[in-house]
N, C-alpha and C positions, 0 to 999 in steps of 0.2 A: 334874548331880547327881541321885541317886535316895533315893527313898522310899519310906515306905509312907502310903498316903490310903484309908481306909474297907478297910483290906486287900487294894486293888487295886495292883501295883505299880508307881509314875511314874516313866518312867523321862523326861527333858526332853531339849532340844535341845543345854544342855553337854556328856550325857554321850557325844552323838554328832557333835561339836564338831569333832573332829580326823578321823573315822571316814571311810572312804568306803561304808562299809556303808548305802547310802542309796538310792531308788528316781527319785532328781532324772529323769536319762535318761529313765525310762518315762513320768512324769508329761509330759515336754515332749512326747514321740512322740504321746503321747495327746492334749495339747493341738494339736498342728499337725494332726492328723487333725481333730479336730473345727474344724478351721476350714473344711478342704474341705467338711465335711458340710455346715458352716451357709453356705459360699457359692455350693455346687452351684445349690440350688432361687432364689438372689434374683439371682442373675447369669443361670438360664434367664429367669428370669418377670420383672427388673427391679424386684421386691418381696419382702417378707418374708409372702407368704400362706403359702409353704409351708415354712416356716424350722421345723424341728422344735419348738426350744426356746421360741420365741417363740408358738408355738399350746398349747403347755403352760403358760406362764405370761404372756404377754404383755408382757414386761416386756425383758428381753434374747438377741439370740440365742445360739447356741453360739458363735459366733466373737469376739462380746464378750466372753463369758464365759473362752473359752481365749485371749484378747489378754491377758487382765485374770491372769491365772492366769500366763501369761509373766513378766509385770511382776515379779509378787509373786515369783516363784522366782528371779530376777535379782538383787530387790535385795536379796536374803537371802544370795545366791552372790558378788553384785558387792562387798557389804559385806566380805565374809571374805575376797576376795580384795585387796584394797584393805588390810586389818591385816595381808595376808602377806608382801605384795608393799614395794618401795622405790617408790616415787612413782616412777621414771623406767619402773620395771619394770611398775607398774598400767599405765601408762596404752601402754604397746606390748603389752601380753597383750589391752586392751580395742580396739584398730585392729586388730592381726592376726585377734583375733576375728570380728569384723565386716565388715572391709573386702573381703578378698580374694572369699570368695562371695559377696557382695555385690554386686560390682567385673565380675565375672567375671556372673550370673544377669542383670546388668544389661545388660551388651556385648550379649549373648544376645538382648534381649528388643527395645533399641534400635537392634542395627547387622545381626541377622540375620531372626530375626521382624517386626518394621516393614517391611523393604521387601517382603516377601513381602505382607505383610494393604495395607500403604498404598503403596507404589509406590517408585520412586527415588528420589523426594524426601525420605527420610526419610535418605537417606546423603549428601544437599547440605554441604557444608563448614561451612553456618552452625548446619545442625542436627547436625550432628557436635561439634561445637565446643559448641555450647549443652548436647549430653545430657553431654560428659565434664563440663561446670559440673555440669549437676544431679548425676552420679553421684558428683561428690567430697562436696555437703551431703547425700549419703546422699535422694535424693530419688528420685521415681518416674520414669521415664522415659514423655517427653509423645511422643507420637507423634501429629501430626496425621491427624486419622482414625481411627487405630487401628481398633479388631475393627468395619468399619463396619454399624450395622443388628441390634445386638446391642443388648440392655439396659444393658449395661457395655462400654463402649467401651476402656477403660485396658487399656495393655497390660500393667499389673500392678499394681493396682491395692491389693495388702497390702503395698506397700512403703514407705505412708504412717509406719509404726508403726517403723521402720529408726532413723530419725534422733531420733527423740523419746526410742530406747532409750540411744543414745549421747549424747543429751543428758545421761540420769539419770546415766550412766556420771561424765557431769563434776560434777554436781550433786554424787553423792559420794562424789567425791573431796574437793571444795569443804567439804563437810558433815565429813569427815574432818580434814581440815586445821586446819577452826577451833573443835576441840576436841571434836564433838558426839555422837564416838562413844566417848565418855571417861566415866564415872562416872556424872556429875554431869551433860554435858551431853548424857547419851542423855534425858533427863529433858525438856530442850526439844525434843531431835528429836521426842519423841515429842508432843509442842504441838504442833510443826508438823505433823506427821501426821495430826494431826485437825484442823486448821484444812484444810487441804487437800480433806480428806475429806468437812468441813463444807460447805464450797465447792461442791464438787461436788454431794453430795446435796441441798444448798439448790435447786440449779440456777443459781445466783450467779454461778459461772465462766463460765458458757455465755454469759452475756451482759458478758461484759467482751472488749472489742477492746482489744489494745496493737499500738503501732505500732511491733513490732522480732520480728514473725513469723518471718523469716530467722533468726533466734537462738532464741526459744524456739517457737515455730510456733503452732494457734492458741491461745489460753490457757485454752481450755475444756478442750481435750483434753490439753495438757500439763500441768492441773491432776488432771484424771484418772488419767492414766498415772503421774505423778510419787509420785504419793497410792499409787495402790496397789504402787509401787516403792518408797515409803518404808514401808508396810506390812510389806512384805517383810525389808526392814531392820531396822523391831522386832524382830520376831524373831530376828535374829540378833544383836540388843543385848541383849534382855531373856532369852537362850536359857535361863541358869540360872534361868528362874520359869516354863518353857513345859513343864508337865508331859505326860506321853503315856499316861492309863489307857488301858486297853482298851475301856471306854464313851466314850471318848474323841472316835474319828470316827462315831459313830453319833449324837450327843449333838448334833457341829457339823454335820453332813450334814442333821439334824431341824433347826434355827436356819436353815441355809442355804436351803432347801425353802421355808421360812415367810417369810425375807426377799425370796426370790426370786418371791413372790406379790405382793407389796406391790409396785407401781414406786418412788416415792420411796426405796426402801431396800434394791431391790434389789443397785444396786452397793455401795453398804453391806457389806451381806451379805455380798458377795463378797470386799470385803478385810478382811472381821472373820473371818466362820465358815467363808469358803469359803478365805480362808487356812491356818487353823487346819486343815482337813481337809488342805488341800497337804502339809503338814508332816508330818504323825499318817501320811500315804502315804506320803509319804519315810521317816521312819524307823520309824513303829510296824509296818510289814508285812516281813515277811521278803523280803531281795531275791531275785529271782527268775530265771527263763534269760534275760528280755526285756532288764533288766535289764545281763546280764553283757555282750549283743548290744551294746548302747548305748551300752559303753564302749569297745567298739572300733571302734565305727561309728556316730556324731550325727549322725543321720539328720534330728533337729526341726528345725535348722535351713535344710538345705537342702529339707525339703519345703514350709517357709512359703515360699521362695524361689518356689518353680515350681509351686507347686500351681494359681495364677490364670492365670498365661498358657495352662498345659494346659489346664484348664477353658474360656478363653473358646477355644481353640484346634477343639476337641472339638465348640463350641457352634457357633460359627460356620463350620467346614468341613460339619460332619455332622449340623448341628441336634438334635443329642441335647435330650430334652425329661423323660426320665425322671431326677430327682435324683440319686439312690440310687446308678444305675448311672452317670453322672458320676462320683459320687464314689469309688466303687470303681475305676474305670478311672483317676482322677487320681491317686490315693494308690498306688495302682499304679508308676504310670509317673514321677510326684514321689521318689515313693521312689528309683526307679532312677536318677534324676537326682541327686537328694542322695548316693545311693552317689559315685557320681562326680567330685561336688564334693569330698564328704570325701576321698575319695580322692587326688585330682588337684591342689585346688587348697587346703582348708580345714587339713588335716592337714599335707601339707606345710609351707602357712605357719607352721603352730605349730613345726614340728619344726625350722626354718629361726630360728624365734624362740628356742627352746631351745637353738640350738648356738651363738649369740651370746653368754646369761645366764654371768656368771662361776660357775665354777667353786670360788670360794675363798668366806670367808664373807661372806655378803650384811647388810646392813641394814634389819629390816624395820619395818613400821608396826602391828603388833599390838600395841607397848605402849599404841595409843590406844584399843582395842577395851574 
């Protein structure tokens, strides 16, 4: 819906509800980059002395910050797609999503990369058989040894955040199912959203062990993640009261700035004002050529894929020691690999998914929205 407020004109997240005129694409490209950036300098040095964001504010680096940025635009994209979709049909849009480069970045890293860094025992039958376990719960592939004599040994070590996404994926759906995105009970989603969020900025989650890891992994972090994926989803419930002036993103970028100083409220911050500015990018900026690029080619994904093993790749053949130029040389060559994926393996699978979807009229779930 739009308006007028103090004679600036708001225009909210309803009125771009349907729209594809949105800037989602360029915000991801820009979060998977800043993850190379903030994982260049602590994968050379095995610390965060030289992590950009973390010497500005001390509080979180870039790569939390654009993990945390992911979440929230998922569960604002995941929610919508979840009211459009038939339940049979969410939940094969959100595997084929995920799985195939996934699937595929994984093979890569356990069955061709390992034995070169660690030897032939990384292709033994029992570790073959062991890495396709990990790679169906969407898990890191363990390589014994791996990058050895490096800071970060993992031979891909951002693939921790894979399965905690497909987690939310089921969460809500879950959340959908028993009313929550309806009226009335967006009203408790939004209770638990802060209960979560509470959780976390207490520091309260961090210290709770449950014993069913394998299902929601550790409960600190997937109180985290979940928190700022349900974040993400206010937003797309409460859309018609999420107004977009033009003081808008200057107003939550100033909040975000001042949250981001404080630790305690840092992540806070982030899924309140640093939300809030997500969205104000998405639709209050005019889409752009980057933009138009990113729809024919989702490059965010496949560059979180490949960007670590490049990097420890880079580090441990050539000891690169300068960040910067790490990270220009990964984003680089990540890029060209995400090409690829989209290409080869990502694209296809959607396109493979869409020649399945009937043709005639479908049943969807948007009366729950």
């Amino acid at each position: 819906m739009g308006g007028i407020f103090g004679g600036v004109l708001m225009i909210s997240l309803a009125d771009k509800d349907s729209s594809k005129s949105n800037n989602f694409g360029s915000i991801r490209l820009a979060l998977a980059s800043l993850v190379i950036l903030s994982h260049s300098p602590v994968l050379i040095d095995g610390n965060s002395s030289r992590e950009i964001l973390i010497n500005i504010f001390g509080t979180i680096s870039f790569g939390e910050l654009a993990v945390d940025g992911f979440f929230i635009v998922s569960g604002f994209l995941i929610a919508k797609s979840f009211c459009d979709s038939s339940l049979s049909e969410y939940f094969v849009k959100r595997i084929v999503r995920i799985y195939p480069g996934f699937l595929v970045c994984f093979a890569l890293c356990a069955f061709i990369l390992a034995p070169v860094v660690v030897g032939a025992t990384a292709l033994m039958p029992a570790t073959v058989i062991a890495g396709f376990a990990e790679a169906v719960r969407l898990r890191p592939p363990l390589a014994a040894g791996g990058f050895a004599n490096i800071a970060y040994p993992d031979m891909n070590g951002s693939l921790w955040t894979i399965a905690y996404e497909f987690r939310c994926y089921v969460i809500a759906a879950v959340c959908g199912l028993l009313g929550l995105y309806r009226s009335r009970g967006k009203w408790i989603f939004l209770a638990i959203t802060a209960i979560l969020l509470a959780l976390n900025t207490s520091g309260l989650a961090a210290g709770i062990n449950l014993p069913i890891p394998t299902i929601i992994g550790e409960f600190g972090k997937a109180t985290r993640l979940t928190g700022l994926f349900f974040s993400g989803t206010c937003f797309f419930l409460f859309r018609d009261h999420v107004p977009f002036p033009k003081w808008g993103g200057i107003l939550s970028f100033a909040f975000l700035i001042a949250g981001l100083s404080l630790p305690p409220l840092a992540e806070l911050a982030v899924a309140t004002f640093g939300a809030y500015l997500i969205f104000w990018i998405a639709y209050a900026i005019p889409v752009g050529q980057l933009e138009a690029f990113t729809r024919k080619q989702d490059l965010s994904y496949g560059i979180y894929l490949y960007a670590w093993p490049i990097q420890n790749s880079f580090i441990y053949w050539f000891g690169i020691q300068n960040h910067l130029l790490l990270s220009a040389i990964t984003l680089v060559i990540a890029a060209a690999m995400a090409s690829l994926s989209w290409r080869f393996v990502e694209k296809p699978a959607q396109d493979a998914m869409r020649s399945f979807r009937s043709s005639g009229p479908r049943k969807t779930l948007r009366d729950v929205a």
